[in-house]
N, C-alpha and C positions, 0 to 999 in steps of 0.2 A: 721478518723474524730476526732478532736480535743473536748477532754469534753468541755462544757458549762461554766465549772467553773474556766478554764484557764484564768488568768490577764497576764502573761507574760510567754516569750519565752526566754531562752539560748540557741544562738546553738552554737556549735563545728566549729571550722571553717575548719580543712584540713578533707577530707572525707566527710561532711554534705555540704558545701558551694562553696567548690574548692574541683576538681579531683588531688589525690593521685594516687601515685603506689609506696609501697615501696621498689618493685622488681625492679624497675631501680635504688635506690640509694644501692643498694646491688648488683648489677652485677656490676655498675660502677667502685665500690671501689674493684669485684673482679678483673676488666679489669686492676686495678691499681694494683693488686698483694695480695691484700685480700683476700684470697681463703674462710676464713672462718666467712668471714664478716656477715653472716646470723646469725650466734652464737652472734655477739655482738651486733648486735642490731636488733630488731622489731619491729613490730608494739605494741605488750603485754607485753615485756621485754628488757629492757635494762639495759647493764652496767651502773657504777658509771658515766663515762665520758657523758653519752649522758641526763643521769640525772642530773647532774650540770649544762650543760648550757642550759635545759629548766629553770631551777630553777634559773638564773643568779649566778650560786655559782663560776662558771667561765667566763671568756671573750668569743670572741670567738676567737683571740690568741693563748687562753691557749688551746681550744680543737683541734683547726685547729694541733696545735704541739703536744697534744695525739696521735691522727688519724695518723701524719706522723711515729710516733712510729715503728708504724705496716706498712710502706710502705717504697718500695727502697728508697735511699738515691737521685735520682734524679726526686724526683716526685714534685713537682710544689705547693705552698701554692691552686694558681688559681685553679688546677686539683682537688683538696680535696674539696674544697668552691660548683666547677661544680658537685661534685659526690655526694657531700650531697643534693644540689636543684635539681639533677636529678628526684627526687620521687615527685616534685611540677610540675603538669600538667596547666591545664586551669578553668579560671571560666566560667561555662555554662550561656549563658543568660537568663536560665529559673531560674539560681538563684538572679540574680537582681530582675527579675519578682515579682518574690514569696514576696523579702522580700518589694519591692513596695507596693504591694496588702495587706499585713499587718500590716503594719506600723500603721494605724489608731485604727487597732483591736487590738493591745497588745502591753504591755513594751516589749520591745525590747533589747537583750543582746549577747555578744560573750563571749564566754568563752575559751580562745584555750591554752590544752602545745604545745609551740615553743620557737624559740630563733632567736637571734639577727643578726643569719645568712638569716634563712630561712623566717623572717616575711619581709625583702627588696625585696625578689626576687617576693615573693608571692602576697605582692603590686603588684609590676611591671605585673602580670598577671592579676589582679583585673582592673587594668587601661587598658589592654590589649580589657576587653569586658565593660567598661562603662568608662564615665570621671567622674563621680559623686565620692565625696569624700567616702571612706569607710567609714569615721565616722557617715557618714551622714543619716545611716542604722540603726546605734544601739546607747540606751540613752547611752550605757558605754560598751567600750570594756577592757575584763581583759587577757592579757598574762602571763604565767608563770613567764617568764624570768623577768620579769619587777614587780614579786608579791612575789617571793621567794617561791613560794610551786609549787604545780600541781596534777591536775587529777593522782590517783582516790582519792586521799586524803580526806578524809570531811573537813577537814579545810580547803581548798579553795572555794567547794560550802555554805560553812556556813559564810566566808566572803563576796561573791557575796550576798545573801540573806540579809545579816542585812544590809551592805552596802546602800541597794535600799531598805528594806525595804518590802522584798519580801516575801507572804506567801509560803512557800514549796509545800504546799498541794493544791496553783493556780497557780505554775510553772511546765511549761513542758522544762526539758533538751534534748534536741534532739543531740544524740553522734553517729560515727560509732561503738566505742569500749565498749564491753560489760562491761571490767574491770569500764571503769569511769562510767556508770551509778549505776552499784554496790557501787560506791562512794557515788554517787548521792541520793541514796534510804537510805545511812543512815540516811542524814536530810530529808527524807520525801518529795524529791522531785516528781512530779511525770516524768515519764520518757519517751521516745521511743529510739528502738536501728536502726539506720537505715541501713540498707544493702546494699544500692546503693544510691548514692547522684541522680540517678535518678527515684531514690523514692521519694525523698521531696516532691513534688507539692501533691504528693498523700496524704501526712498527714495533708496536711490544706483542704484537699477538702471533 
């Protein structure tokens, strides 16, 4: 149950809003010859490369030919692009639902690290379970790649905040990953971590 004192919402959007698996984009790139692809990237830790192009500090060119780095010599731009949106599954229609039903009860907010690869495909699933514009959910959506920072950062929750004008202490961040609400609680947000995106309906009820 949501405190009393709540005026607005930020959610996360892969893991809170759309089903993740980051175990499919880690076997895929092993299927491509990555054996140790789990080292270089996770869900809680990532190289330099996967932190730049949330951060748009790269194209996604330049990562797509990092990634080839580390892969045979006949492996496919397309094949890299596929193995990275393998981990982006479906949006539930109980997540349309939820953010319908409160739209009138709170500001409304996205806050998601992604990048330029994965925010196209991730549409195209979003349009998959509703034709309703994605914008049309939230007063302001903030991506990484398009902000130059990202979770767990406090300088990217402290720019969402003044931005809107938002008190931290009547904001609830709703994340999957523990590290970015640890972000979140330096400015005083207040927080939930959720453990299954088919938890959500439960924290507004």
């Amino acid at each position: 149950m949501i405190d009393s004192k709540i005026e607005a919402i930020i959610f996360d959007f892969g893991g809170v809003l759309i089903n993740l698996d980051y175990e499919r984009t880690i076997k895929a790139f092993k299927s491509l010859g990555i054996e140790n692809f789990h080292q270089l990237y996770s869900q809680a830790t990532q190289e330099n490369l996967f932190d730049d192009i949330e951060t748009g500090a790269i194209r996604s060119a330049e990562f797509i030919s990092g990634i080839m780095k580390y892969l045979p010599n006949d492996t496919s731009k397309e094949q890299v692009i596929e193995a990275w949106n393998a981990m982006i599954l479906d949006v539930p229609h109980s997540t349309i639902d939820l953010l319908q039903s409160i739209q009138d009860k709170y500001r409304i907010f996205l806050l998601s690290n992604t990048n330029e690869i994965h925010l196209p495909y991730a549409l195209e699933k979003w349009y998959e379970t509703t034709d309703t514009r994605f914008e049309k959910y939230f007063e302001k959506t903030y991506l990484s790649y398009e902000m130059g920072m990202r979770k767990p950062n406090k300088e990217i929750f402290e720019f969402v905040c003044n931005e809107n004008s938002l008190d931290p202490r009547r904001t609830l961040f709703i994340d999957d990953s523990v590290q970015h609400l640890e972000g979140a609680k330096q400015v005083n947000l207040q927080t939930h971590h959720l453990d299954s995106i088919q938890m959500l309906s439960k924290v507004f009820s």
